[in-house]
MILUM-540652 format. One line per 4 residues: for each residue x, y, z of C-alpha. Coordinates in Angstrom, 1 decimal, always signed. Layout:
N
X Y Z; ...
This chain:
439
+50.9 -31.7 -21.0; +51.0 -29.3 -24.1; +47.6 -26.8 -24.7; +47.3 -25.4 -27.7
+44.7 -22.7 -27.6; +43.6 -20.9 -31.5; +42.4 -17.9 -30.5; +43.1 -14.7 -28.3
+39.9 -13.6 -27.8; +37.4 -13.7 -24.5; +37.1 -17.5 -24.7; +40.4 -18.5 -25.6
+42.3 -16.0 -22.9; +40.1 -17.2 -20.6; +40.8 -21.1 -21.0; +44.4 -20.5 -20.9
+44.1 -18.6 -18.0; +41.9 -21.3 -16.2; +44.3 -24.3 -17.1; +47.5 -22.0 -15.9
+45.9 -21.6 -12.8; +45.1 -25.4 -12.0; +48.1 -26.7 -13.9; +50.8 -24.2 -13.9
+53.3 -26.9 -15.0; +51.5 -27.2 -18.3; +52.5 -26.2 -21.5; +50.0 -23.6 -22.6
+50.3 -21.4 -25.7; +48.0 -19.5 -27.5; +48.1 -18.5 -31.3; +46.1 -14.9 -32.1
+46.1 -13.7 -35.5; +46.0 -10.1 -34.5; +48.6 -8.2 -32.3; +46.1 -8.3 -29.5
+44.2 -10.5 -27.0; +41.5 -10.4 -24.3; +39.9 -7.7 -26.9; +35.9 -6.5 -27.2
+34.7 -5.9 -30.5; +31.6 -4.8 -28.5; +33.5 -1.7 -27.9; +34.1 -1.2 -31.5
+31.3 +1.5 -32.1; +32.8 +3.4 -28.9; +36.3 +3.9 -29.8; +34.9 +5.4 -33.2
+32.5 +7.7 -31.8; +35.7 +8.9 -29.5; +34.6 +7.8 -26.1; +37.5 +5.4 -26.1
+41.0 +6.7 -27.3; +43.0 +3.7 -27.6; +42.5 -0.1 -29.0; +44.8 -1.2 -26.1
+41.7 +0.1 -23.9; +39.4 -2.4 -25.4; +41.9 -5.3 -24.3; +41.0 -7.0 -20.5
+44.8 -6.7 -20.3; +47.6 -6.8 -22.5; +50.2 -9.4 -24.0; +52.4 -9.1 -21.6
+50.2 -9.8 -18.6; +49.4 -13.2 -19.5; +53.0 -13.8 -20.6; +54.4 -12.6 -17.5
+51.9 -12.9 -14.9; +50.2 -15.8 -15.9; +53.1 -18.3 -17.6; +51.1 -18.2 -21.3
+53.1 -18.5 -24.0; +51.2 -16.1 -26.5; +52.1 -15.4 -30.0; +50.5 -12.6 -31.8
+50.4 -12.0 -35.4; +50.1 -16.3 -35.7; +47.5 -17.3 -37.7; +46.9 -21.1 -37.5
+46.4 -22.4 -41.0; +46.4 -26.3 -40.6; +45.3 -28.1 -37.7; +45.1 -32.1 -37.5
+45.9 -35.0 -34.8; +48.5 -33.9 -32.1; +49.6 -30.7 -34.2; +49.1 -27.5 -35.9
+50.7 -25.6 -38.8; +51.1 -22.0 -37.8; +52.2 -19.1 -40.0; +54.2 -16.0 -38.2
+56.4 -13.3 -39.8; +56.3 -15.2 -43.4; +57.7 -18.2 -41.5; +55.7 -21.7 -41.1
+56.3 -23.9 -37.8; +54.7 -27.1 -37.0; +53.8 -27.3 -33.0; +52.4 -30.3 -31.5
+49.8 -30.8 -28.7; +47.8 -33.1 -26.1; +44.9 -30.7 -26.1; +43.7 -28.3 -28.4
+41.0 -25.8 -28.1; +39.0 -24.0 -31.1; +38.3 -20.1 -29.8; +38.2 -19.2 -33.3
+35.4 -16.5 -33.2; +33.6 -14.9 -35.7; +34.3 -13.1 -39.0; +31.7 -10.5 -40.3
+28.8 -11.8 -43.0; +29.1 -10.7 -46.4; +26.2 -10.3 -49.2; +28.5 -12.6 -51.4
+31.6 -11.9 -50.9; +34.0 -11.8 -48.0; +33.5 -8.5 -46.2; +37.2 -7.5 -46.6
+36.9 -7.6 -50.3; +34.6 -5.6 -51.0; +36.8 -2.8 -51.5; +35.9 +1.0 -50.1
+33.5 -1.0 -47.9; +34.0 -0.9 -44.1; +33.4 -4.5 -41.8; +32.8 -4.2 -38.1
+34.9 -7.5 -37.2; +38.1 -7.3 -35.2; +39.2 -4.0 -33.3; +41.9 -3.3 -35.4
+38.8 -2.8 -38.3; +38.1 +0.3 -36.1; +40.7 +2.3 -37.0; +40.1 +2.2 -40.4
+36.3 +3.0 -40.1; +37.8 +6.2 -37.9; +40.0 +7.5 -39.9; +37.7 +6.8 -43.1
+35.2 +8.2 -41.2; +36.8 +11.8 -40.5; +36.7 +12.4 -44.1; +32.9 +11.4 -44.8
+29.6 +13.3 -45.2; +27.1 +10.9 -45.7; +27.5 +7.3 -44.4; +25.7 +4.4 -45.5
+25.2 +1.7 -42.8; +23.9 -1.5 -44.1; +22.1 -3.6 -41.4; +20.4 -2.2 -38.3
+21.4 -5.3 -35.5; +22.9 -4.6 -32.3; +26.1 -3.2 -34.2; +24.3 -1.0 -37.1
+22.8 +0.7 -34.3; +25.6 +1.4 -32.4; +27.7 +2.5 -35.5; +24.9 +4.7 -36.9
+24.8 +6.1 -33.1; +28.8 +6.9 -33.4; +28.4 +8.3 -36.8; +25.6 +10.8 -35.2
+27.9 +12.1 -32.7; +30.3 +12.8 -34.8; +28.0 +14.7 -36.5; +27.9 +12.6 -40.1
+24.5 +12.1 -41.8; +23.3 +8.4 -41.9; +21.0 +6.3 -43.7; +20.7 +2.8 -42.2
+19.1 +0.0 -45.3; +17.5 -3.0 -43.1; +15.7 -6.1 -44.9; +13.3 -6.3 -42.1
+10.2 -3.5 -41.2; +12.3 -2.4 -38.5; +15.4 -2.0 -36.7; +16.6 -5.1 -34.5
+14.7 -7.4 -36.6; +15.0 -10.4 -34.0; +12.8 -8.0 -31.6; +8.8 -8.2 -31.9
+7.5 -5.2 -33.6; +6.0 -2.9 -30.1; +10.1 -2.7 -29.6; +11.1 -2.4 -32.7
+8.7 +0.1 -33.5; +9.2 +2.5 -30.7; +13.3 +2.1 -31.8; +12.8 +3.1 -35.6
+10.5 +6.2 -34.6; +13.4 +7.1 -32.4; +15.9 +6.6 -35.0; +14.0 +8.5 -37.8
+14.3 +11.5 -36.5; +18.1 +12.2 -36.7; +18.4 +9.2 -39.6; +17.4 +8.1 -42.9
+15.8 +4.4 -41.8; +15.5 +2.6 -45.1; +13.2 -0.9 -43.9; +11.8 -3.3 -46.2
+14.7 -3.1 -48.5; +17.1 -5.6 -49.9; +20.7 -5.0 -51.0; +21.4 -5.8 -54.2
+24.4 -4.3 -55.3; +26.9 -2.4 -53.3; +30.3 -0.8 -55.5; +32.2 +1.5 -52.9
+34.4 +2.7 -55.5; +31.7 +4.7 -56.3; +30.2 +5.3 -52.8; +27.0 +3.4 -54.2
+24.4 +1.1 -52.2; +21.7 -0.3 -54.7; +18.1 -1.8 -53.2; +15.5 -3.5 -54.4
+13.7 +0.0 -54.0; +16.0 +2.5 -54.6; +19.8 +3.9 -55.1; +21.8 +5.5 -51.9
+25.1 +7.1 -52.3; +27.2 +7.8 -49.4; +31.3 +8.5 -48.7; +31.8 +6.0 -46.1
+29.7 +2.7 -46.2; +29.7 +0.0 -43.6; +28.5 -3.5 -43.5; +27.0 -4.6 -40.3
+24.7 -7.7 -41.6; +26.1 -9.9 -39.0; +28.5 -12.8 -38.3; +29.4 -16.3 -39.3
+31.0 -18.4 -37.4; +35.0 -19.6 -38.0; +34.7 -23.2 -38.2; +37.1 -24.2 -41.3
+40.0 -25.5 -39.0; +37.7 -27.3 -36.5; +36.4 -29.0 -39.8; +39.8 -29.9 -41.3
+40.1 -31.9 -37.9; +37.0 -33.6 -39.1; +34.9 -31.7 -35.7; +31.0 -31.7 -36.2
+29.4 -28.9 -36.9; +26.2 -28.2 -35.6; +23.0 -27.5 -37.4; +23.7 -24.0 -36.0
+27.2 -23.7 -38.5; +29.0 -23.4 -35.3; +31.2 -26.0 -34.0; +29.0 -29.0 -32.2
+30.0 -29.1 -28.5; +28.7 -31.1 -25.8; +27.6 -29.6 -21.7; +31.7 -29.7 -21.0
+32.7 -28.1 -24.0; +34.2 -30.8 -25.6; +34.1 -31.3 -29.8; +33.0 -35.0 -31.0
+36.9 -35.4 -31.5; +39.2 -36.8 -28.1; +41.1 -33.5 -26.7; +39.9 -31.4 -29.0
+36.9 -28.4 -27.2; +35.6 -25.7 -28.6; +34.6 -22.2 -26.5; +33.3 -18.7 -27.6
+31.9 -17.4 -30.6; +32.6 -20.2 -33.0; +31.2 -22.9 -31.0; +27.2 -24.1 -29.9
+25.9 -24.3 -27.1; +22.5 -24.7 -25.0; +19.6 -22.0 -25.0; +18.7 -21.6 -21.5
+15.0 -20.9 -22.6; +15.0 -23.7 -25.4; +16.9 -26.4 -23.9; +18.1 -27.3 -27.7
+21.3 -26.3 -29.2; +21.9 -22.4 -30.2; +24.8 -20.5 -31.8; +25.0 -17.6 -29.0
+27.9 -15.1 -30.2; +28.2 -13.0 -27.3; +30.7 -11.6 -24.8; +29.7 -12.7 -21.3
+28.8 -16.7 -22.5; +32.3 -16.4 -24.4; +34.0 -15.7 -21.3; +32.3 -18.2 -19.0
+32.6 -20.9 -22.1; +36.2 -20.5 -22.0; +35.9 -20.9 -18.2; +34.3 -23.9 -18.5
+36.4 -25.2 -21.0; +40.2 -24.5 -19.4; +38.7 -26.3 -15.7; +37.6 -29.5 -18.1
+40.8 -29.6 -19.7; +42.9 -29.4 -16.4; +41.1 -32.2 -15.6; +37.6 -31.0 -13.5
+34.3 -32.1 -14.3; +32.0 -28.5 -14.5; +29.4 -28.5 -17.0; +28.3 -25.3 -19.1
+24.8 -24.7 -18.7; +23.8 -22.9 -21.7; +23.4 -19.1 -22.3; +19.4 -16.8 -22.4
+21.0 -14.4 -25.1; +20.8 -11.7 -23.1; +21.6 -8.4 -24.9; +21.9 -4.4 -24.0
+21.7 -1.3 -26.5; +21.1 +1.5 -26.5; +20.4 +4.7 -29.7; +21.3 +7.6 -28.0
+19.4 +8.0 -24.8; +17.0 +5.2 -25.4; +17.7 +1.9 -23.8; +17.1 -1.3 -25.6
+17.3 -4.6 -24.1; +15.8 -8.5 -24.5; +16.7 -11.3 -22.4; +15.6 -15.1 -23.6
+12.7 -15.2 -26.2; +10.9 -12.5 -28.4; +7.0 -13.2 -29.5; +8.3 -13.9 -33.1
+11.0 -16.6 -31.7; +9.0 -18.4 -29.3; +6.2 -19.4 -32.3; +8.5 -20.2 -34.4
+10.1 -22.5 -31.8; +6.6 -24.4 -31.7; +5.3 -22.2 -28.4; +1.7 -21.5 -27.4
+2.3 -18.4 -26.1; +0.4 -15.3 -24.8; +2.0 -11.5 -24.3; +1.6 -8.4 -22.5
+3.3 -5.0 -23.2; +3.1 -2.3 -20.9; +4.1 +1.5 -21.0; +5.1 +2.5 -17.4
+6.7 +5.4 -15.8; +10.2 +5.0 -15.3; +10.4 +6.5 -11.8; +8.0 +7.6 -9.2
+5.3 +9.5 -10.2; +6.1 +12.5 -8.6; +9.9 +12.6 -9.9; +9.1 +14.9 -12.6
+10.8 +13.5 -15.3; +8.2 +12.5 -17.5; +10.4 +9.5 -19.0; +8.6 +5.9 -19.6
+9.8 +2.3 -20.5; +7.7 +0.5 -23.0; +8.3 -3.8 -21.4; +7.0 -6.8 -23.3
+6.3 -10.5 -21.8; +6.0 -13.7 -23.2; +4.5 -16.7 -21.7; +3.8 -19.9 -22.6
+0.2 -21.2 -21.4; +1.4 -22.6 -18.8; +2.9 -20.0 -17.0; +6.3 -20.1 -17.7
+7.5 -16.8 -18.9; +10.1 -17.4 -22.0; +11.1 -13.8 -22.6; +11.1 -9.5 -21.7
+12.0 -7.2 -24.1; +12.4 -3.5 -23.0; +13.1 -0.1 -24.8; +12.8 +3.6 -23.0
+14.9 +4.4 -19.3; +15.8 +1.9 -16.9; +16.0 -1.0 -19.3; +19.3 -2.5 -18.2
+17.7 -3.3 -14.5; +14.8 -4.7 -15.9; +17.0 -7.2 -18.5; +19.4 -8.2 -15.9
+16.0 -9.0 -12.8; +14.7 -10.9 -16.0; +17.6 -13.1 -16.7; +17.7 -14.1 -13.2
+14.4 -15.2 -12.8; +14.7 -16.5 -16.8; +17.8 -18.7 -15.9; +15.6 -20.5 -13.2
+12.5 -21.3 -15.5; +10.5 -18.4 -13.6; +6.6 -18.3 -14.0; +4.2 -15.2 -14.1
+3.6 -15.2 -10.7; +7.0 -15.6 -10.1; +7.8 -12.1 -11.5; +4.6 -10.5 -9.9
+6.1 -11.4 -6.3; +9.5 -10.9 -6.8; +10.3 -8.1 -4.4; +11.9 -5.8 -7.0
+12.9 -3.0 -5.0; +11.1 +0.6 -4.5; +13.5 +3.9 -5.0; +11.3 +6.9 -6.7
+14.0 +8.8 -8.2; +14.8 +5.0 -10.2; +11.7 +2.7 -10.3; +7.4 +2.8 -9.2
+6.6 +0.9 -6.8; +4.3 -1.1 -9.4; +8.0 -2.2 -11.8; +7.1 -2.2 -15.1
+7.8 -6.0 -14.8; +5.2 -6.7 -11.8; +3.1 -4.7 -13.9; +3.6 -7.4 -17.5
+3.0 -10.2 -15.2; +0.2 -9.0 -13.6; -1.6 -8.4 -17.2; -0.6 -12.1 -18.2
-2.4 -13.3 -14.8; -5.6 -12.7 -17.3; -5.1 -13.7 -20.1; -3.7 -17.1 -18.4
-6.7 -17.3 -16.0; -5.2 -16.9 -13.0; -7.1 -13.8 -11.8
């Protein structure tokens, strides 16, 4: 059988690697526009800030790993630009070649948003997309004063954390009251008070004209001018080839797939960033552009191909941030989400020491819960110390359609220098038991 796989990234290296290892007689070759694979554009904000040297450091392993270790034929610097039944049309080195194929799956990724215009034309203008874009924000970066960071989601905050440390002065422009706009306002909040006092925080302001020529960002409210500016509104899914092979495409924009990952077209899946999939929290159809479902989605798919039967599940959208030294974290659904989802829900949000009270530390977390009336909790948000064990116990017991009480007795273990006996999470369930009645 011949596998064509478009797409390098976490998904697609990790369905290649899946099918090589059940059918290691199988054709399998992956086309990856950039010169690397297996990369994390999560680590993006980390090689600029310096903690990371290299780009071949943000790479699981390296081309020739999977070539030699693993039997995958993979070929950089190939950007697919047709795809239809049994084939695709790839272009390499000014060259066009025509390779056919039994199975094909669509790891396209993402590509970052753009006001109106494709990120990468905007020119003087910086996009957080691939990790090759990081070496141009780096070296750009060396030479700037003042940076302009448009959009304050998980990457605007890391990027406007980077530019801090190396010791540029920021303004950050977000549409929404407050940084992480998907978060409810008691995290959001706590964030922004954080981030105004070592950044400009610009909320409640619209971009309407940006000209980096001229180092210029124009609001609804006001004018910002700035050396370096970078774009960090978001992603959009890469869909255009699954839609030339006439794939449907969700109502998400991402590419429709059903629990094994396959597209609504025979031998054709879809895995990763540029496809659906299920919200744990939900049950309905979600676009979830994240590392760890990426991974497991290209799992999934490269064990259906070879010819198991093992369904994908769906994804909570668990997430981890952090500003600094404050922890930021959310696992399934925020207040805001849940009622615009259709949920009756109820909330709690607590303010707990982070340790035992005689550590003397003096450090808190602020946790927030939301339940629907019946019980079942549908989300935690967390922001202060310790966030990262409280989002990981919460996607456990998330993942299993946990209750209040189910939190409040989970034995969530005791160790003063790292957690109170009373968890911050014992302590969010415990406040719901009354406003659900149960005590």
């Amino acid at each position: 059988m011949r596998v064509v796989v478009i797409g390098g990234g976490a998904a697609g290296m990790a369905a290649a690697s899946r099918i090589k290892r059940l059918q290691p007689k199988w054709d399998v070759t992956v086309f990856e526009a950039s010169k690397y694979v297996s990369h994390a554009p999560c680590g993006i904000p980390f090689h600029v800030a310096g903690y990371v040297e290299s780009l071949d450091d943000l790479c699981a392993y390296d081309v020739s790993f999977f070539r030699e270790d693993r039997g995958i034929d993979v070929r950089t610097g190939s950007r697919v630009i047709e795809a239809g039944d049994g084939y695709v049309i790839v272009e390499r080195r000014g060259e066009v070649e025509e390779h056919g194929w039994d199975y094909l799956l669509i790891a396209t990724g993402t590509r970052p948003a753009a006001l109106n215009a494709d990120c990468h034309d905007l020119k003087g203008v910086m996009c957080v997309g691939s990790i090759e874009d990081s070496v141009y924000i780096k070296e750009r970066a060396k030479k700037a004063k003042n940076v302009i960071i448009v959009g304050s989601g998980y990457l605007g905050i890391e990027m406007a954390d980077a530019m801090l440390r190396l010791h540029k002065r920021v303004t950050v422009i977000e549409m929404g009251s407050h940084p992480l706009p998907e978060y409810d306002v008691e995290i959001g909040e706590l964030l922004r008070r954080n981030m105004e006092k070592l950044v400009e925080f610009r909320g409640n302001e619209k971009v309407v004209e940006i000209d980096g020529g001229a180092g210029r960002v124009v609001t609804d409210r006001s004018t910002y001018r700035g050396d370096l500016i970078i774009l960090c509104i978001g992603v959009v899914p890469n869909v255009e080839l699954a839609a030339q092979l006439g794939v449907k495409i969700g109502d998400t924009g991402a590419i429709w797939t059903d629990e094994y990952l396959r597209t609504t077209v025979d031998g054709v899946y879809a895995a990763g960033d540029c496809a659906e999939t299920t919200n744990i929290v939900t049950g309905r159809k979600d676009w979830i552009p994240l590392a760890a479902p990426a991974n497991k989605m290209g799992y999934v798919a490269g064990s259906n191909i070879s010819g198991l039967d093992l369904a994908y599940p769906g994804s909570l959208k668990s997430q981890l941030t952090s500003f600094l030294d404050l922890e930021i974290g959310k696992a399934g659904l925020s207040e805001k989400e849940a009622l615009r989802e259709g949920y009756d829900v109820v909330s709690a949000t607590v303010i707990s020491r982070a340790r035992a009270k005689y550590i003397p530390d003096g450090k808190s977390i602020t946790l927030k819960m939301v339940a629907e009336r019946n019980g079942r909790v549908l989300g935690v948000q967390a922001a202060g110390v310790g966030v990262s064990k409280r989002i990981y116990g919460a996607s456990a017991l998330l993942y299993k359609g946990a209750t209040v009480e189910d939190f409040f007795f989970t034995d969530f273990p005791f160790y003063p220098p790292k957690s109170p006996v009373w968890d911050p999470l014992v302590i969010a369930a415990r406040n719901l038991f009354r406003k659900l009645g149960i005590s």
